[in-house]
mmCIF file of the C-alpha atoms, coordinates in Angstrom:
data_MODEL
# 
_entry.id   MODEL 
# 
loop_
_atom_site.group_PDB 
_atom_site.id 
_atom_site.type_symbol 
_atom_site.label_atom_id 
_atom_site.label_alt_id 
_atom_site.label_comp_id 
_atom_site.label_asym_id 
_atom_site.label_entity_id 
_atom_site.label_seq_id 
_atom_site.pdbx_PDB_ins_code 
_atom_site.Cartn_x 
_atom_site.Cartn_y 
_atom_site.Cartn_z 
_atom_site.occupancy 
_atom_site.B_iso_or_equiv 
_atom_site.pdbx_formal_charge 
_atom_site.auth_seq_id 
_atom_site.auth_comp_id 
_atom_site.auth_asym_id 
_atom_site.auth_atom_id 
_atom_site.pdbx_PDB_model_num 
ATOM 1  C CA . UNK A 1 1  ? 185.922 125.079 59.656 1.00 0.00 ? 1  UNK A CA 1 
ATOM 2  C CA . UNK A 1 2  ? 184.927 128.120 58.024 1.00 0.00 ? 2  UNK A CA 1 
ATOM 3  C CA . UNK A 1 3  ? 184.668 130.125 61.460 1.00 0.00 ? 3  UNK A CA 1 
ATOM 4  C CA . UNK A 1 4  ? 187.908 129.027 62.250 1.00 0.00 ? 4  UNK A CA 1 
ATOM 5  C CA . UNK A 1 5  ? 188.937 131.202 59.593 1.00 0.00 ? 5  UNK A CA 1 
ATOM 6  C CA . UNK A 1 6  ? 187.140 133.685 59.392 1.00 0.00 ? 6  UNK A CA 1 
ATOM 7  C CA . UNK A 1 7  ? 188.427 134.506 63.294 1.00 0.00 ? 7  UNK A CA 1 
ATOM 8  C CA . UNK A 1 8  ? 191.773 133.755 61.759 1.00 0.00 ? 8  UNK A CA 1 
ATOM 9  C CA . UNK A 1 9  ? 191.804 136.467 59.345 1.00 0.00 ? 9  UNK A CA 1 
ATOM 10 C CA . UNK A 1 10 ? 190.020 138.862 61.947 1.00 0.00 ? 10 UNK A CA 1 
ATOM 11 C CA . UNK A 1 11 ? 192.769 138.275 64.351 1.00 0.00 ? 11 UNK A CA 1 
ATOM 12 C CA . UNK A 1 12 ? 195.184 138.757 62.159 1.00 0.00 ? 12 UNK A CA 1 
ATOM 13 C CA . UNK A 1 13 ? 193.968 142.253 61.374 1.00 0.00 ? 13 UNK A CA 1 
ATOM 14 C CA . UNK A 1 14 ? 193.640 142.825 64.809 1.00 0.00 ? 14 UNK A CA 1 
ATOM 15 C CA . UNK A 1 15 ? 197.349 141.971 65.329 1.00 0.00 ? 15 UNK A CA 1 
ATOM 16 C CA . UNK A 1 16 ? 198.531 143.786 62.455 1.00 0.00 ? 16 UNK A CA 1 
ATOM 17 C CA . UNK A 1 17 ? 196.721 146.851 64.058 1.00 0.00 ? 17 UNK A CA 1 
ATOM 18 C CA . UNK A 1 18 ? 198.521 146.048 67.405 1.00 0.00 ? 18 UNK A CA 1 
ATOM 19 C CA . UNK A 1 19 ? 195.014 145.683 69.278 1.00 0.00 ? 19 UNK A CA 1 
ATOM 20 C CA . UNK A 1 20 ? 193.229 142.382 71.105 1.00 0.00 ? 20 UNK A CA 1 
ATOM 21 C CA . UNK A 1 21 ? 189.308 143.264 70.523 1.00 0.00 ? 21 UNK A CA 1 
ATOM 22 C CA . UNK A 1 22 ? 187.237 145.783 69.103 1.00 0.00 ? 22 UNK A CA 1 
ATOM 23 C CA . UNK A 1 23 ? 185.252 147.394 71.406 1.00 0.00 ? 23 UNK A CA 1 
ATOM 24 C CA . UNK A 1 24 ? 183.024 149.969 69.657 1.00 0.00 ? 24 UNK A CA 1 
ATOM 25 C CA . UNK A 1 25 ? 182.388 152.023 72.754 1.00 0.00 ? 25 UNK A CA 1 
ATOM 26 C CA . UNK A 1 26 ? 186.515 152.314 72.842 1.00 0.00 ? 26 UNK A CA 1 
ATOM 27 C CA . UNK A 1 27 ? 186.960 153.170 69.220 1.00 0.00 ? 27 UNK A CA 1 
ATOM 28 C CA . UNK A 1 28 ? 185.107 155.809 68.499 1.00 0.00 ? 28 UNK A CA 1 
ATOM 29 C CA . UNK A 1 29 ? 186.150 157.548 71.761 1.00 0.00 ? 29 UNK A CA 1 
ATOM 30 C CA . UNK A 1 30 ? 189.588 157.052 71.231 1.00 0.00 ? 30 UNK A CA 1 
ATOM 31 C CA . UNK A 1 31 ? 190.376 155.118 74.401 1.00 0.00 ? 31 UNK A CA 1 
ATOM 32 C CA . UNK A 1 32 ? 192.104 151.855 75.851 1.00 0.00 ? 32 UNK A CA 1 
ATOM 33 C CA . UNK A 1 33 ? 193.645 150.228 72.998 1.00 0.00 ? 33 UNK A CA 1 
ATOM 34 C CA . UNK A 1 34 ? 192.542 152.797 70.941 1.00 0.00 ? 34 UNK A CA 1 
ATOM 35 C CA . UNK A 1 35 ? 194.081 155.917 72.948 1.00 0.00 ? 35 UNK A CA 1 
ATOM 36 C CA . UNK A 1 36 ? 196.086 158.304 70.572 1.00 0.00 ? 36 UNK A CA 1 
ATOM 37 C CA . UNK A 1 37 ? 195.026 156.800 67.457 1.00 0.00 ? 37 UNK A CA 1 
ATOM 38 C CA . UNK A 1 38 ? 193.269 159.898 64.883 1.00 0.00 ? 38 UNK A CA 1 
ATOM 39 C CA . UNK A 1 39 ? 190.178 159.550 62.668 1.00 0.00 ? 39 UNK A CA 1 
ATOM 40 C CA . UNK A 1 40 ? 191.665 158.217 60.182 1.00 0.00 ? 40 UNK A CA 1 
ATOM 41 C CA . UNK A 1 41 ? 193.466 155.169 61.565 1.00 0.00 ? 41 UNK A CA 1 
ATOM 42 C CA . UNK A 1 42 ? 190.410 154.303 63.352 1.00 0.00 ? 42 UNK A CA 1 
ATOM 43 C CA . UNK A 1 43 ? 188.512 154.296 59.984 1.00 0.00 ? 43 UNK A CA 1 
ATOM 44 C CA . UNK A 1 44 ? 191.143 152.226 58.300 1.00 0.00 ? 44 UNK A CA 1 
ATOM 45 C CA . UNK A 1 45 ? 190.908 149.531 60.939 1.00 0.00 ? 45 UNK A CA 1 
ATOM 46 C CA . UNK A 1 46 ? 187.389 149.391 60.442 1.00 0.00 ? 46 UNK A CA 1 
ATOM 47 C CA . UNK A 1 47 ? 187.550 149.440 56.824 1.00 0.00 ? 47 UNK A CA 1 
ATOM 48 C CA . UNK A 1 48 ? 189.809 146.154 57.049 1.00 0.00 ? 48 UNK A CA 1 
ATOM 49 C CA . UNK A 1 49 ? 187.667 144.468 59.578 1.00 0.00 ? 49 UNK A CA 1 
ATOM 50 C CA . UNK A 1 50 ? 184.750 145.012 57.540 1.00 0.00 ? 50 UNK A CA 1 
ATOM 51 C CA . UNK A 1 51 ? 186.040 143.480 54.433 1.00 0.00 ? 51 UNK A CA 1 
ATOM 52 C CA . UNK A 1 52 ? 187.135 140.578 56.362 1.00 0.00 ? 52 UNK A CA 1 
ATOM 53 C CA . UNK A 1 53 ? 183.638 140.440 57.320 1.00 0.00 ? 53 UNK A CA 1 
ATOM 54 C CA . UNK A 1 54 ? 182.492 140.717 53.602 1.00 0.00 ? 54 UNK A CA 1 
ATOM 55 C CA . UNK A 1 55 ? 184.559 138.165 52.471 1.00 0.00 ? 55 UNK A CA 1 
ATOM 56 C CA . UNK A 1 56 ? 183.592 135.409 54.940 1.00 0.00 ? 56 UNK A CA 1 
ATOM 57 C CA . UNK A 1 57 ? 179.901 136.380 54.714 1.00 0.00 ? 57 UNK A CA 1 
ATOM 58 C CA . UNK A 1 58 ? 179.774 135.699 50.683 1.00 0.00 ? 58 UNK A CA 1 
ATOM 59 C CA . UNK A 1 59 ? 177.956 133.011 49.880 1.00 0.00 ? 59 UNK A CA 1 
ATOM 60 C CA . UNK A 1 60 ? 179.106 130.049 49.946 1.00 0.00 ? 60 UNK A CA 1 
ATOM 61 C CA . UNK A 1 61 ? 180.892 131.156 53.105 1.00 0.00 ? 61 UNK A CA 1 
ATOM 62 C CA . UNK A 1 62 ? 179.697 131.235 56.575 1.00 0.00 ? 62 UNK A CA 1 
ATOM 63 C CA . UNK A 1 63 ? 176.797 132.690 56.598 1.00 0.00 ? 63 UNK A CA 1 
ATOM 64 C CA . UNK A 1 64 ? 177.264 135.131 58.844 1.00 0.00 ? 64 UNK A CA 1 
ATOM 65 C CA . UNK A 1 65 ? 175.178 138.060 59.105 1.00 0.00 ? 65 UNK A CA 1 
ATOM 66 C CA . UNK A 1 66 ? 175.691 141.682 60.825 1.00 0.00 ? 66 UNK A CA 1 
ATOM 67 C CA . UNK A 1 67 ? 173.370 142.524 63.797 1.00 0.00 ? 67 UNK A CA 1 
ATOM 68 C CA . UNK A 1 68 ? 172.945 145.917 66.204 1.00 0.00 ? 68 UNK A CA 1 
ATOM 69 C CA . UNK A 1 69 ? 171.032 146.735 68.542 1.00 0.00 ? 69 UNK A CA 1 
ATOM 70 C CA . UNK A 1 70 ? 170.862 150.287 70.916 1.00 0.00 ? 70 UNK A CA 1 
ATOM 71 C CA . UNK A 1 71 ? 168.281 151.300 74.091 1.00 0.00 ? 71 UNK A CA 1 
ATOM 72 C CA . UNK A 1 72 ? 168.572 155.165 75.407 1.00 0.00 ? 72 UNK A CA 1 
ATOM 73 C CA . UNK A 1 73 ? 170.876 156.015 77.453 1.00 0.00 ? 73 UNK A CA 1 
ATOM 74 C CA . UNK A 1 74 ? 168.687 156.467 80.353 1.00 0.00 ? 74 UNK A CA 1 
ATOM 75 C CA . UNK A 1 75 ? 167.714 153.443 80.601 1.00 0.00 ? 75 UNK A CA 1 
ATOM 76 C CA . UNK A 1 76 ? 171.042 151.823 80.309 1.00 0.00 ? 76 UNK A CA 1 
ATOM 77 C CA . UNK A 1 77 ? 172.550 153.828 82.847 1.00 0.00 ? 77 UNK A CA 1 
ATOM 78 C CA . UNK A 1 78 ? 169.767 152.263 84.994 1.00 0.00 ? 78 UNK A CA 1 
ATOM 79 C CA . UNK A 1 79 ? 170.328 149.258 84.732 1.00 0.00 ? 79 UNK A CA 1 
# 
């Protein structure tokens, strides 16, 4: 139950920014859904998606915790 709404209220800031995803690789080039938008809207989207994040990761929430993970370049463009 408490996914459900977490992607509830991450949808919903996805909506109210007029976009379907976010794809990292888009926003911070400023393309696809992301195309036209400046710095600073890009920052505030983020900004809201992260505290949505914050929110349902409080205990006693979901439990849901933040991962990355990056390779060079090189290596990804052989793949």
């Amino acid at each position: 139950m408490e996914w459900e709404l977490f992607d509830s209220r991450w949808r919903e800031v996805l909506a109210k920014y007029g976009i379907t995803d976010l794809h990292m690789r888009d926003y911070e080039s400023a393309w696809g859904e992301y195309k036209g938008w400046d710095r600073p809207r890009r920052i505030e989207l983020l900004s809201a998606l992260i505290d949505t994040f914050e929110e349902s990761a409080a205990p006693p929430s979901t439990g849901l915790v933040g991962f990355w993970s990056a390779l060079p370049l090189h290596d990804y463009e052989l793949a």
